[in-house]
N, C-alpha and C positions, 0 to 999 in steps of 0.2 A: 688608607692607613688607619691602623685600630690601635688604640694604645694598653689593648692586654700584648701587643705583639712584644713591648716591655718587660714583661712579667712573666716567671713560670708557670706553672701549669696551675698548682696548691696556690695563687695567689691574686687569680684571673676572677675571680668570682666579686672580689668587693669591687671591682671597677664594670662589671658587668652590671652592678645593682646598682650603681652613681649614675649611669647611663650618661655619662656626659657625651657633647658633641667634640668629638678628633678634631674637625676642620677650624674648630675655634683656640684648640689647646696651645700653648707657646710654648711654656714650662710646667715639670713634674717637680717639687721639691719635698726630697723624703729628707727626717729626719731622724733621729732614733729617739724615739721616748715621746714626740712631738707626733699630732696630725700630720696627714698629709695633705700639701696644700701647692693648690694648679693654679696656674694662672694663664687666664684667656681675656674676655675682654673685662673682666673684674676680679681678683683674687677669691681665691674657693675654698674654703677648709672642710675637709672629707671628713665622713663619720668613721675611721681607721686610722689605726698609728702603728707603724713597725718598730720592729725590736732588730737589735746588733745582728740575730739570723735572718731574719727577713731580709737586711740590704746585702750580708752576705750570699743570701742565696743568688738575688736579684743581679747583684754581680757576677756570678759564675755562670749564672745564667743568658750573659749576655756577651760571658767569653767563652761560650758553647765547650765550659767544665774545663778550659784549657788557661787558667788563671797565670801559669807563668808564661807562655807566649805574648802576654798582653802587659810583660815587665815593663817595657819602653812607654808605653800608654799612662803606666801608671804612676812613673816618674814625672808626666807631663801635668796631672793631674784630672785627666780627662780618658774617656775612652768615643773614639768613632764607629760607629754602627752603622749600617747596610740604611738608605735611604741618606743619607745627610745630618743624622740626627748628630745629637754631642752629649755625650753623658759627664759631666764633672762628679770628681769625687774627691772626699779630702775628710782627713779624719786623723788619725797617728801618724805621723812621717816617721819612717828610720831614713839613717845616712847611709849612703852606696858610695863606689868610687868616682861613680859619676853625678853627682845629686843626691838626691830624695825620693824614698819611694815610698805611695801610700800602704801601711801596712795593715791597719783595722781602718776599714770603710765604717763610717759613722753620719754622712751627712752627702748626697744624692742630689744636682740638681738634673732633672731629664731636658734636654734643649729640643725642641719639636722641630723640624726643617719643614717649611712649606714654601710648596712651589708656585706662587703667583705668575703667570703667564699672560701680559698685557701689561702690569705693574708699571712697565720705563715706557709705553708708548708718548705719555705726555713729555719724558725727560730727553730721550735721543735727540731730539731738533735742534737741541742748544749744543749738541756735543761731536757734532762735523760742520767740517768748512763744507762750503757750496757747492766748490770745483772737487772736491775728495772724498766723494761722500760713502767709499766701500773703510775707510780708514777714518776712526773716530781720533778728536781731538785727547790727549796724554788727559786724563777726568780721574779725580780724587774723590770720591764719597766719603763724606763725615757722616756721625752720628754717634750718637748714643749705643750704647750695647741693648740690644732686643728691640730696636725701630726696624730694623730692617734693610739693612745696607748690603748684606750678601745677597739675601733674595732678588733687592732691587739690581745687584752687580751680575749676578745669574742672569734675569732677564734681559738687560742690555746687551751680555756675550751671547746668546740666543738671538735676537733682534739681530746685532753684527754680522755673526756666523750665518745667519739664512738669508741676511739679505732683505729685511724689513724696515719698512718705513723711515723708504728713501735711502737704503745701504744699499750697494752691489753685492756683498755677500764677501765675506775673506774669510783666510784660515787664522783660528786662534789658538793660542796656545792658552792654557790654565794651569797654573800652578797651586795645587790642592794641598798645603802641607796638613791641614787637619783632618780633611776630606767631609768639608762641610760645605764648600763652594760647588763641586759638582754632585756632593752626595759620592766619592769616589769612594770601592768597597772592593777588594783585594785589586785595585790597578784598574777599575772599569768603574767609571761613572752611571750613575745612576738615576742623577737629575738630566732635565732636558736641556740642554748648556748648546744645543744648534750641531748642522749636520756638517758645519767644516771645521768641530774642535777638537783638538788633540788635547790630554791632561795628565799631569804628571802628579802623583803624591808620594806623599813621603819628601825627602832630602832637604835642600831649603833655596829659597829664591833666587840666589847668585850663580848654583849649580844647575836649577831647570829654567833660567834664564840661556844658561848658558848653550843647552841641548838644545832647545825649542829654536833659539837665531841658528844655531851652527846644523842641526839636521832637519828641520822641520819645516825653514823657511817663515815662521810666524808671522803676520802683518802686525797685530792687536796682539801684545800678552797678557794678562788678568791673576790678580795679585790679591785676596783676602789680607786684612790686618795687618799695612807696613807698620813703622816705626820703630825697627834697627838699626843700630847704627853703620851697619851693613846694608838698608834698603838705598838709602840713595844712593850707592855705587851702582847697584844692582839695577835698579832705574835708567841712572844714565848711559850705562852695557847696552841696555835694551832701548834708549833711544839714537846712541849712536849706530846700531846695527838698522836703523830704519824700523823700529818697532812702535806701534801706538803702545801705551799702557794705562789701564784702566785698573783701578786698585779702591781699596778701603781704608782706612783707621779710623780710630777710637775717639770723637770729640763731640760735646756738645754748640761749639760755635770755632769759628777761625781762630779767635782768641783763645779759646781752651787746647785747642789744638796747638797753637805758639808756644803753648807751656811744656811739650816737649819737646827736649832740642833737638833730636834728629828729625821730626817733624817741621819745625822751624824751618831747620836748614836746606830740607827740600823747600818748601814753601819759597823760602829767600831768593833760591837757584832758579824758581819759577820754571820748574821740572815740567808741573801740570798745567795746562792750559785753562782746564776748569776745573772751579770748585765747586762740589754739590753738597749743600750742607741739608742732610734730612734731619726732620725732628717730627714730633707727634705732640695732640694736647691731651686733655685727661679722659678723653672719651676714646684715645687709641689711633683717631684720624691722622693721618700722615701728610707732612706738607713737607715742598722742596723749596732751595732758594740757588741761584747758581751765579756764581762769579768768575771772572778772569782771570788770569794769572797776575793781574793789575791790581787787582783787588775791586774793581770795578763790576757791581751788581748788574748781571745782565739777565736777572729773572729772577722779580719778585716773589715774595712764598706764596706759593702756587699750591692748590691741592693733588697731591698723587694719586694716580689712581689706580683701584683695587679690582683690576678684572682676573678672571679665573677660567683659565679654560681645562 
C-alpha cells in the first residue's frame, strides 16, 4: 500500500519527497490552511498545507469524480475506500430530509487499515472452551479509538475461519457496515478475514444478523463497534440461533465502557463471555487484559503481539 494511492495525480509529488514509510502511517489529517500532519509511531508535521481546492479535489478524487453517488457516505460523515481504509470528513453541514450532509469539505482525517496477521495468536487461548474449540466463546474487545481492536478482531475471525491455533475451522459470518472490518469494496472483501467467511456490508446489524442465521448457517458472527440501542437485541437473535459473537466498542476500561447504557446493559445480561480490554502506552506497544463475564480477571496485561506476515 502507497499512500499517494490517496491523492491525485497534481498532488503525488509532495508525498513522493516526504518519502515516509506506508507500513508505519495510521492516520493522514489534512486541514485547510493548516500543515499536514500523519501520524505513525510519533506525530509528523509535513512541509505542505492545502487549501479548500486541494481537499476538494482529494475528494472527488476518491469518489472516482462521481461526488453525488457518495451522498449517503457523506451524510455518515465518512467515506470507505478499496482496502479497508476510512476517510472522515466534516466541514459545512447543510440539513436533508434525512440528516446532515457534509457540504464544503474543510478538514480530512485519512484512517490507514492495516492488516497485522499473527496479531491474536497470544489472545485466542483464552476465548474457547476446551471441549469446543471450532466455536469461540460470545468475546467483546474494548479499546480506545486507533489501538487496534478491528485489526486485532480481523485477525481472530481469520484464526477462527481457517482453523488455527487449536480451532477446527467454522463458517463466519461478518457484518461490515463501514466496510473497514473486512476492507469490504463494492460487496467483496478485501482484507484477509479466513477462507470459511461470508460478509455482508452495508444495512445494519439486526438485518445481516438476521441473513447470516436464516441462509448461511453462521457458527461465529463478527460485529465492529456495538453500542445501540438496538445491539443487544441483535446479540441475543444471534445467540439464541446458536451463534458465537465476537464484536468491538469504544472504551478505555470496563468502567468507561458502563458509562454507556446500552453497553452497560449487555454487560449486565452477561451477553459475552469474555472481556478483552486492549490499551497501549506512549511508545504505541499494545497490551491485553481479559475477563469473564463475572468480571473476574482471567489474564493479566499481557503484551500483544505484533507479527506480520
Amino acid at each position: 500500500m502507497e499512500l499517494i494511492q490517496f491523492f491525485p495525480e497534481r498532488l503525488r509529488r509532495d508525498w513522493l519527497n516526504v518519502g515516509l514509510d506506508s507500513s508505519s502511517v495510521k492516520e493522514i489529517r489534512i486541514r485547510v490552511g493548516k500543515r499536514v500532519r500523519v501520524l505513525a509511531e510519533r506525530e509528523i508535521g509535513l512541509p505542505f498545507v492545502y487549501g479548500e481546492g486541494e481537499l476538494e479535489d482529494i475528494f472527488r478524487y476518491l469518489c472516482h469524480d462521481s461526488v453525488y453517488a457518495y451522498d449517503e457516505e457523506r451524510k455518515q460523515g465518512y467515506l470507505a475506500v478499496e482496502g479497508g481504509h476510512r476517510i472522515g470528513i466534516t466541514g459545512e453541514l447543510v440539513k436533508t430530509n434525512d440528516g446532515y450532509l457534509v457540504k464544503y469539505i474543510r478538514y480530512m482525517n485519512i484512517r490507514i487499515a492495516h492488516e497485522k496477521k499473527g496479531i491474536a495468536a497470544s489472545v485466542v487461548k483464552y476465548l474457547y472452551d476446551a471441549d469446543s474449540r471450532g466455536q469461540p466463546f460470545n468475546t467483546l474487545i474494548i479499546s480506545p479509538p486507533g489501538i487496534g481492536k478491528t485489526t486485532l478482531l480481523r485477525d481472530i475471525i481469520r484464526i477462527v475461519s481457517n482453523g488455527e491455533c487449536g480451532f477446527c475451522g467454522c463458517s463466519v459470518g461478518v457484518i461490515d457496515e463501514r466496510g473497514e472490518l473486512a476492507g469490504a469494496y463494492r460487496g467483496s472483501a478485501t482484507l484477509d478475514c479466513g477462507e470459511r467467511t461470508d460478509v455482508i456490508t452495508g444495512g445494519d446489524k439486526t438485518h445481516g444478523i438476521s441473513i447470516l442465521v436464516r441462509t448461511f448457517s453462521s457458527r461465529v458472527i463478527a460485529i465492529d463497534e456495538i453500542g445501540k440501542e438496538s445491539d443487544a437485541a441483535a446479540i441475543i437473535h444471534a445467540g439464541v440461533s446458536g451463534c458465537a459473537v465476537l464484536a468491538t466498542a469504544h472504551g478505555g476500561s470496563l468502567e468507561d465502557v458502563m458509562q454507556n447504557a446500552q453497553l452497560a446493559e449487555i454487560i449486565r445480561l452477561k451477553l459475552f463471555h469474555r472481556l478483552l480490554i486492549l490499551s497501549a502506552d506512549e511508545k504505541y506497544v499494545r497490551y491485553f487484559e481479559i475477563f469473564d463475564r463475572e468480571g473476574v480477571r482471567i489474564c493479566g496485561r499481557s503484551l500483544l503481539q505484533e507479527l506480520v506476515s
